[in-house]
C-alpha positions in Angstrom: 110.5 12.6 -120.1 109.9 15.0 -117.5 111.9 18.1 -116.8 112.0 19.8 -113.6 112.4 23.4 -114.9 115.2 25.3 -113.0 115.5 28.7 -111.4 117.1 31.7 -112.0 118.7 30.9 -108.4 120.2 27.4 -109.4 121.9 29.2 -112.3 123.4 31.7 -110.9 124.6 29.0 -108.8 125.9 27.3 -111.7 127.5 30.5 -113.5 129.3 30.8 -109.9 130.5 27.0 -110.4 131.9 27.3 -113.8 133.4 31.0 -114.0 136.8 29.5 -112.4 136.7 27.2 -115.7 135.7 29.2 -118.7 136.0 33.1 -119.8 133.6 36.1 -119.5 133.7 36.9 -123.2 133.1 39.9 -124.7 130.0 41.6 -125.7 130.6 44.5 -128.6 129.1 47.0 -130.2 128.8 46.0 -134.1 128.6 49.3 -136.5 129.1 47.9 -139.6 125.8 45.9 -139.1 123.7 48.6 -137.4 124.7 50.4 -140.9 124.1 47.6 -142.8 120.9 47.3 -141.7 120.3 51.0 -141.6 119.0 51.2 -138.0 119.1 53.6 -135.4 119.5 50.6 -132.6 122.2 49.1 -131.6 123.4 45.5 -131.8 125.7 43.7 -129.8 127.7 40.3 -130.8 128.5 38.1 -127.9 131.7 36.6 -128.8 131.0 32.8 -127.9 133.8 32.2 -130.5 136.7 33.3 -128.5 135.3 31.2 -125.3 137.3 28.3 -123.7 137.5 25.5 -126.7 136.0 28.4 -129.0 132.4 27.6 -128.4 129.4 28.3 -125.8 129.5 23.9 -125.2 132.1 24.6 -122.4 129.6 26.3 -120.4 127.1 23.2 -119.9 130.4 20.2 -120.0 131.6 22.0 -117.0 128.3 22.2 -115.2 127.2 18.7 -116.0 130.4 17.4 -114.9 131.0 19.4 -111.8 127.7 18.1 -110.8 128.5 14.8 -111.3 128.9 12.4 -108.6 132.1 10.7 -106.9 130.9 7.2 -108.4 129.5 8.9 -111.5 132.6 10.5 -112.1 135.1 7.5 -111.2 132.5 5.6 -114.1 133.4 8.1 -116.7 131.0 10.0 -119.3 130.6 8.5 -122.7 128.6 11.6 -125.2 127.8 11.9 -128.8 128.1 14.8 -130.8 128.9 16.4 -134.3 132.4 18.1 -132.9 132.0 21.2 -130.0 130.6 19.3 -127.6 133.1 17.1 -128.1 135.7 19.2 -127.5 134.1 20.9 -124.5 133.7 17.6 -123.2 137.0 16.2 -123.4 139.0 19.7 -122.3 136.3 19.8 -118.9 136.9 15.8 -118.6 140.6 16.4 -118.6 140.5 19.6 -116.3 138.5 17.6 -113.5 140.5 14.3 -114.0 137.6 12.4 -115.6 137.6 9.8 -118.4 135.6 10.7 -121.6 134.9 8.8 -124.3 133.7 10.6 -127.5 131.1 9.2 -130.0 132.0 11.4 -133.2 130.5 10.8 -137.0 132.3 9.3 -139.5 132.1 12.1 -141.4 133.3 15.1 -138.5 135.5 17.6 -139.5 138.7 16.9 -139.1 139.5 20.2 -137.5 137.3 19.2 -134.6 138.3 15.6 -134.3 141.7 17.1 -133.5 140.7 19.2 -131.4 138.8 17.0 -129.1 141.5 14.1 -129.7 144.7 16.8 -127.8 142.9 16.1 -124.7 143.5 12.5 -124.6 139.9 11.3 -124.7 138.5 7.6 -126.4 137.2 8.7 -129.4 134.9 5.9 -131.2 133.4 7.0 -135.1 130.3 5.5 -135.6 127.8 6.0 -138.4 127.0 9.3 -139.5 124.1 10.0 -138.1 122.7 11.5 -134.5 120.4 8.0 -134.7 123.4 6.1 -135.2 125.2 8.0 -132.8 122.9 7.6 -129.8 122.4 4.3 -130.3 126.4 3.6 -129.6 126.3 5.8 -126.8 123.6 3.5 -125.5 125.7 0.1 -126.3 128.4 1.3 -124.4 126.1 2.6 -121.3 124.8 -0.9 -121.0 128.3 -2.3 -121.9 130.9 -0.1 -119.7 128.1 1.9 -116.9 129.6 4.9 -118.7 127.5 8.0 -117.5 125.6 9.7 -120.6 125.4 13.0 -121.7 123.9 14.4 -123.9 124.9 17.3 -125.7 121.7 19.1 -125.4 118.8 16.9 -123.7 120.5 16.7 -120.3 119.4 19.2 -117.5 122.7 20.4 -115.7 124.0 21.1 -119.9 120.7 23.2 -120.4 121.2 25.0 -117.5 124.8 25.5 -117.7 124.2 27.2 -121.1 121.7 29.7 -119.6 124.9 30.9 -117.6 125.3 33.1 -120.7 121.8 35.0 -120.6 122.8 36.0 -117.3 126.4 37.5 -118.1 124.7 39.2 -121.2 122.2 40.9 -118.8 124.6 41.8 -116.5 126.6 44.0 -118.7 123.4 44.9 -120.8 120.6 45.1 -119.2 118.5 47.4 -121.9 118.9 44.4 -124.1 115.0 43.6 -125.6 116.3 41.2 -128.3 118.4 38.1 -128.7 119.2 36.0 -131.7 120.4 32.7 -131.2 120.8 29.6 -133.3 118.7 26.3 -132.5 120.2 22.6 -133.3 119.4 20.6 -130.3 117.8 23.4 -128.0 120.2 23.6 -125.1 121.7 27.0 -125.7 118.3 28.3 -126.5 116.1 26.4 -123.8 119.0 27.7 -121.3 119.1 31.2 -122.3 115.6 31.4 -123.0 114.4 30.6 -119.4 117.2 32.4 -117.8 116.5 35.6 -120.1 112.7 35.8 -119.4 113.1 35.0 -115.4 115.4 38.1 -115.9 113.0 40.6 -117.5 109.8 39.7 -119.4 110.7 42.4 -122.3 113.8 40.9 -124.1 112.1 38.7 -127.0 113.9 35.7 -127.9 114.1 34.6 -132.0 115.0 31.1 -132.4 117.0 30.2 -136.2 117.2 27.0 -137.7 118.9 26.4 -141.0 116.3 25.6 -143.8 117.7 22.1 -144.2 117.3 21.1 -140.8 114.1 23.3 -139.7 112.2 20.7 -137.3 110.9 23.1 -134.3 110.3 25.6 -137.0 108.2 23.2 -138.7 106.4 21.6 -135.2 105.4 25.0 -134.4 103.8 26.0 -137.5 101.6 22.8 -137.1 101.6 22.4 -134.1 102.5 18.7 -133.9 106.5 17.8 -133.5 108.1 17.1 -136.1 111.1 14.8 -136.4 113.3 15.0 -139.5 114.6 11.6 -141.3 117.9 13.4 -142.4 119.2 17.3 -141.7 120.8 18.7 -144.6 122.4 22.0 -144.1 126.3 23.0 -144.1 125.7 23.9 -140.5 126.8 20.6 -138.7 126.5 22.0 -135.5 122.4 22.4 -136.3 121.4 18.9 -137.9 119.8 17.1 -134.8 116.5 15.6 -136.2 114.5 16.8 -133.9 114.8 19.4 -130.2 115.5 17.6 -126.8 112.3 16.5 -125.3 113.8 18.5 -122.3 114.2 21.6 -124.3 110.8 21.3 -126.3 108.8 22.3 -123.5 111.3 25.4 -122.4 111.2 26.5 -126.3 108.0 26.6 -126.5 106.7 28.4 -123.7 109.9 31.3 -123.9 110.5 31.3 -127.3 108.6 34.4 -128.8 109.8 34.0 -132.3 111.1 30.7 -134.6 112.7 31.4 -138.3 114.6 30.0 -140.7 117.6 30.9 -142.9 119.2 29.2 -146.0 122.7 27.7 -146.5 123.3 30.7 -148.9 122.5 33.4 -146.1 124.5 31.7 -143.6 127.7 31.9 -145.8 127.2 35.5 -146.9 126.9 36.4 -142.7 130.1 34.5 -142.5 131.7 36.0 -145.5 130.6 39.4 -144.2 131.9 39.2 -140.6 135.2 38.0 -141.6 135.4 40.9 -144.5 134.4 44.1 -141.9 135.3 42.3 -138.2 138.0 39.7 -139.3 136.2 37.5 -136.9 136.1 33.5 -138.5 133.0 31.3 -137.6 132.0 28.5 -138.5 128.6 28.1 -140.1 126.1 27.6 -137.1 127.8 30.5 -135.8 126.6 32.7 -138.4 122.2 31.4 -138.3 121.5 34.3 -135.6 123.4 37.3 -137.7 122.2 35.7 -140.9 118.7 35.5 -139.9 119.1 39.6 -138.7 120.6 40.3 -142.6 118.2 38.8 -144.7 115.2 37.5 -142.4 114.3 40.3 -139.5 111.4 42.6 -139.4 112.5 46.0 -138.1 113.4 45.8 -134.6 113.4 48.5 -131.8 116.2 48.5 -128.9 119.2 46.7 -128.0 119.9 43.5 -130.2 121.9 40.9 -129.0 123.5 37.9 -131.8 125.5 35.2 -130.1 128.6 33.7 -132.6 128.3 30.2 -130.9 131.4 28.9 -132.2 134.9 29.1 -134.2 136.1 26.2 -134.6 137.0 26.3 -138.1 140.5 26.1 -140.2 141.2 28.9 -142.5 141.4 26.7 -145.3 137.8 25.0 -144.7 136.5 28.5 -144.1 137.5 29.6 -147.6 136.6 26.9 -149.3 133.0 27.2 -147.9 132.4 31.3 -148.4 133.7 30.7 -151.8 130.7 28.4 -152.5 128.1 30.7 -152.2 126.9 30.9 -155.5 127.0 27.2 -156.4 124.9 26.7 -152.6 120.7 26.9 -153.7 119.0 29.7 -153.0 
């Protein structure tokens, strides 16, 4: 598949389309980690958490259906995903008076079903798989002429989701280093692109969770790498392999891919919830996780997104207080 590589003047365009629709979250200071990690440079959380739905997926849904056409959006979307999406998905549907319909896995959380189901869309559960799951989206494509998207291999969601390098630059523009999680690639292959049409000295650190470590594993050998089954507690992360849209953004503005385990990711959760009382949910947690335990010493302003919060007390608990029975 070919991708047409966008400008930074097509997103600005599309941060100017969506802004009506989502928040400008905030950007703060973090202390306790700066003193955690002992260093004299400072690093910033963008609170993705607290956006529209509670995750960054609102940015791309929005774009991708705002740039939808008047016969493409009388159709309808039909997209698979593991829950934010989702919800992004059917709350921008709803806002522009589109039908969704809303391939989830058998196995979602339930929190996020429920979330996504308020907003009146069709939800189908199919399989448990992304596999499974693309492979209903297709059968009802073919079936219904439902448009597609995808929640991360789909050009107006890649671009939408650079929106956010450009409202991080605009109220930091000393940043030199972001941290951000990679699943599918579209928050990464968005802000990546954006970020280095912006200024060619912020570096860009891609995480993946251990379990589900594809593009860390294509780049070390430098032949893609496709996964038969993601395992990581991080459901937000466990696409099999990046977008074949994304791939080629990652791999020429990515300066840095890593990894961190389901045990790091946890104690980056328990930690932010213990000194900021801010709750995430674990794919939330890779970038400040992989900063903890995984970073060489940086120098100047570091930037960790929290992509999402979409998680129930309850569940949250139950997961930090596994940490010692999770594998090293």
């Amino acid at each position: 598949m070919n991708y047409r590589e966008f400008s930074l003047e097509e997103c600005r365009s599309a941060y100017l389309q969506v802004l009506p629709y989502i928040l400008k979250t905030p950007l703060v200071r973090c202390i306790p980690i700066e003193k955690k990690l002992k260093t004299s440079h400072k690093v910033y959380l963008k609170l993705e958490n607290r956006q529209v739905t509670k995750s960054f997926k609102i940015r791309g849904a929005f774009y991708a259906l705002l740039s939808l056409s008047e016969e493409e959006k009388k159709k309808g979307v039909v997209t698979r995903s593991a829950g934010n999406f989702a919800i992004a998905v059917a709350f921008a549907a709803k806002t522009l008076g589109i039908q969704a319909t809303l391939v989830m896995a058998e196995n979602v959380s339930p929190i996020k079903k429920q979330l996504a189901a308020q907003y009146g869309p069709r939800i189908i559960l199919f399989g448990t798989t992304h596999k499974e799951g693309n492979a209903k989206v297709q059968e009802l494509v073919e079936k219904e002429q439902l448009v597609r998207l995808s929640p991360f291999d789909h050009r107006d969601v890649i671009v939408g989701q650079g929106t956010l390098a450009l409202e991080i630059f605009e109220e930091l523009p000393t940043v030199r280093h972001f941290f951000a999680p990679i699943g599918g690639g579209g928050l990464l292959g968005g802000t990546s692109a954006c970020f280095k049409k912006l200024s060619s000295d912020v570096e860009i650190h891609g995480i993946e969770p251990e379990g589900a470590n594809d593009y860390f594993l294509s780049r070390k050998t430098g032949r893609k790498v496709v996964l038969d089954k993601p395992i990581t507690i991080a459901d937000g992360l466990r696409a099999n392999e990046v977008g074949s849209l994304n791939r080629p953004l990652l791999d020429r503005y990515v300066d840095h891919v890593a990894t961190v385990t389901d045990k790091e990711i946890l104690r980056a959760m328990r930690f932010m919830k213990d000194e900021l009382d801010i709750m995430i949910e674990p794919s939330a947690a890779c970038a400040v996780a992989y900063v903890f335990h995984r970073a060489p010493s940086f120098k100047g302003d570091a930037v960790c997104i929290l992509t999402g919060g979409n998680i129930d007390l309850q569940d949250f608990e139950k997961l930090v207080r596994s940490i010692e029975k999770v594998v090293p």
